[in-house]
N, C-alpha and C positions, 0 to 999 in steps of 0.2 A: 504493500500500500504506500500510497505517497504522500507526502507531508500536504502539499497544496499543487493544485493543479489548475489551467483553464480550461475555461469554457468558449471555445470561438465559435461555437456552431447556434444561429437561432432559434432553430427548434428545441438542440440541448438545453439551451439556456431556459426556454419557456417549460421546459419539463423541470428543470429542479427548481423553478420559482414557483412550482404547486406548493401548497403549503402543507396537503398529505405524503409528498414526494418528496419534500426538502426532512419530514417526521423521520421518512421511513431511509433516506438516505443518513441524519445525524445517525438513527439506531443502529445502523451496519457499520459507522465507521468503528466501535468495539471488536465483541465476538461477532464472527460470521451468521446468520441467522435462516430458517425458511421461514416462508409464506405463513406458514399454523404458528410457530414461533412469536413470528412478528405482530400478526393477527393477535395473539395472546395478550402482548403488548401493549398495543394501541385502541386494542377494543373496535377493529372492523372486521368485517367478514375475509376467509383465506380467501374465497375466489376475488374479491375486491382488492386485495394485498398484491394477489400473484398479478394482477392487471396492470397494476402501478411500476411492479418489479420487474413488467417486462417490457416495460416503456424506457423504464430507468438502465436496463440492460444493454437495450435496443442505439442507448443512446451514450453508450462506454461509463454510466456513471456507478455503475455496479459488474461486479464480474461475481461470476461462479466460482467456487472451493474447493468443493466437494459437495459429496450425497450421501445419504443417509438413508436405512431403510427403518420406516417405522411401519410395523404392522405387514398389510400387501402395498405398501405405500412408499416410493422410494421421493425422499423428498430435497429438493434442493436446495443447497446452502452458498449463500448469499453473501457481498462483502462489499462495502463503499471501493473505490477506486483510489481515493485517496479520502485526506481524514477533513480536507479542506476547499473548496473551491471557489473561483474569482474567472466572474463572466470579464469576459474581452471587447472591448468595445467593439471587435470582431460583429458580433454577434447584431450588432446595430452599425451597420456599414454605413450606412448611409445617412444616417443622421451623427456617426462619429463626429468626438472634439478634433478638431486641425486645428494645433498651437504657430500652423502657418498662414491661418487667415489675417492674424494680428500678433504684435510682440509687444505687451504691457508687461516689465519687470514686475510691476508694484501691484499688478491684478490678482486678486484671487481665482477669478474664473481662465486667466492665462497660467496661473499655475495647475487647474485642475486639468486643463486640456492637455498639459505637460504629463500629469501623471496617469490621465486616460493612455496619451500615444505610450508610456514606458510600461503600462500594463498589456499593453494590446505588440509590441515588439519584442518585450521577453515573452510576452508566451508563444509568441510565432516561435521564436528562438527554440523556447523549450522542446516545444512539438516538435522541429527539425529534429534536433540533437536526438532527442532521445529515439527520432525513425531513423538517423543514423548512427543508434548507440555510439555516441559519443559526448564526451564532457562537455559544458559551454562556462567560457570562463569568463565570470561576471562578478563585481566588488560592488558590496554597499555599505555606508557610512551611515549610523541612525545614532543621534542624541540628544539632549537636550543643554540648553543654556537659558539662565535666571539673568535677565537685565534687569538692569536697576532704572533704567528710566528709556524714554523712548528714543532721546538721542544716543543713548550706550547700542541702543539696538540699530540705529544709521551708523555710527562708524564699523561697528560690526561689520554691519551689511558693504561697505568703502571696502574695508581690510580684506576681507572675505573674496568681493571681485576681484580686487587687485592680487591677491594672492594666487588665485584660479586660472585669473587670465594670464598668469607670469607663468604659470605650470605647461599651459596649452601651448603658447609661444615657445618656450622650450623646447616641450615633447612633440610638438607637430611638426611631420615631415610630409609637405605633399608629393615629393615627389621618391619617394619609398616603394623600391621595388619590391613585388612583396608586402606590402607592406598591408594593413584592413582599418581601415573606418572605427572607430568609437566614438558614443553618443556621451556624452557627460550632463549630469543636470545638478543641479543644485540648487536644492528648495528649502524656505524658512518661513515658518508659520506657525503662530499660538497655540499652545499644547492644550488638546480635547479634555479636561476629565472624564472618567470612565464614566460616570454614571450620568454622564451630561447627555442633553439631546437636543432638538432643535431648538424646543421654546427654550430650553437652559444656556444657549449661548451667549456669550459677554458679548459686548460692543466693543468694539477696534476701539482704542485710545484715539487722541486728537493728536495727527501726526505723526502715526506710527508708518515704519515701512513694512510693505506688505503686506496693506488690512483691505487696498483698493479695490473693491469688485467691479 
């Protein structure tokens, strides 16, 4: 099983946003399970279970195990595909974010378009790789910093480019035989609380960088 996986396909996608589908896919990500099992569960009928399970199958979000024979009954045991999953903007072609229709540093909505196109590239990525079992080598940097006021968060934000852009300058060779393309991004934005949600969001400070939508 795999830690997380995507989702590029739209019909995939519209199958584990059931909400009996999304039940019975968290269930499987444990022990392997069948249909009666499951049914037990959830409290629905097994012919309703097995229906759902073979939409979920049909559509790589669950694989077979093994089998088991109960009774005259040989029943089949069931397993998430991975233990997590993240639809790709894939899956909504056509109304996908392009962070190349516009370039606002300071936008919220040009950074989300940013993290839409890095979710929908690594998992193109991933798919490859892994139908050509092989490794794909990819680095990510995740942390946090406590500013003390909004200006400590602009010259960050000064330091921050200018350090980056001195790195790219460097290490970029366009004319590299041999050589392959890397995307770089770097993104800074007010940390969620967990138990936050939308009506619980703060308001942007007055002149903060990077609160612009």
């Amino acid at each position: 099983m795999l830690d997380v996986t995507v989702i590029e396909d739209a019909a995939a996608a519209a199958v584990s946003l059931d909400p009996t589908r999304a039940g019975l896919l968290a269930e499987l990500v444990g022990e392997p399970a069948s249909a009666a099992m499951l049914a037990e569960r959830v409290g629905l009928p097994r012919q309703k279970v097995n229906y759902h399970l073979k939409a979920l199958e049909r559509h790589g979000l669950v694989e077979l195990v093994g089998e088991r024979r109960k009774g005259n009954v040989t029943e089949r045991l069931m397993r998430a595909t991975a233990a997590s999953y993240v639809i790709s903007p894939l899956a909504l072609a056509s109304v996908e974010p392009d962070p190349g229709r516009f370039r606002d540093q300071l936008s919220a909505r040009w950074l989300l378009a940013l993290a839409a196109r890095l979710v929908r590239d690594v998992g193109t990525l991933i798919t490859g790789a892994a139908r050509a079992r092989k490794r794909l080598a990819t680095y990510a940097l995740d942390g946090e910093v406590r500013f003390a006021d909004a200006a400590a968060r602009a010259a960050f934000v000064e330091e921050l480019t200018r350090g980056v852009s001195a790195l790219i300058a460097k290490y970029h060779d366009a004319d590299a035989e041999g050589g392959r393309d890397h995307r770089i991004v770097v993104a800074l934005h007010p940390a969620v609380k967990a138990d936050s949600g939308p009506a619980t969001r703060t308001a942007p400070e007055p002149g903060a960088v990077g609160e612009r939508s």
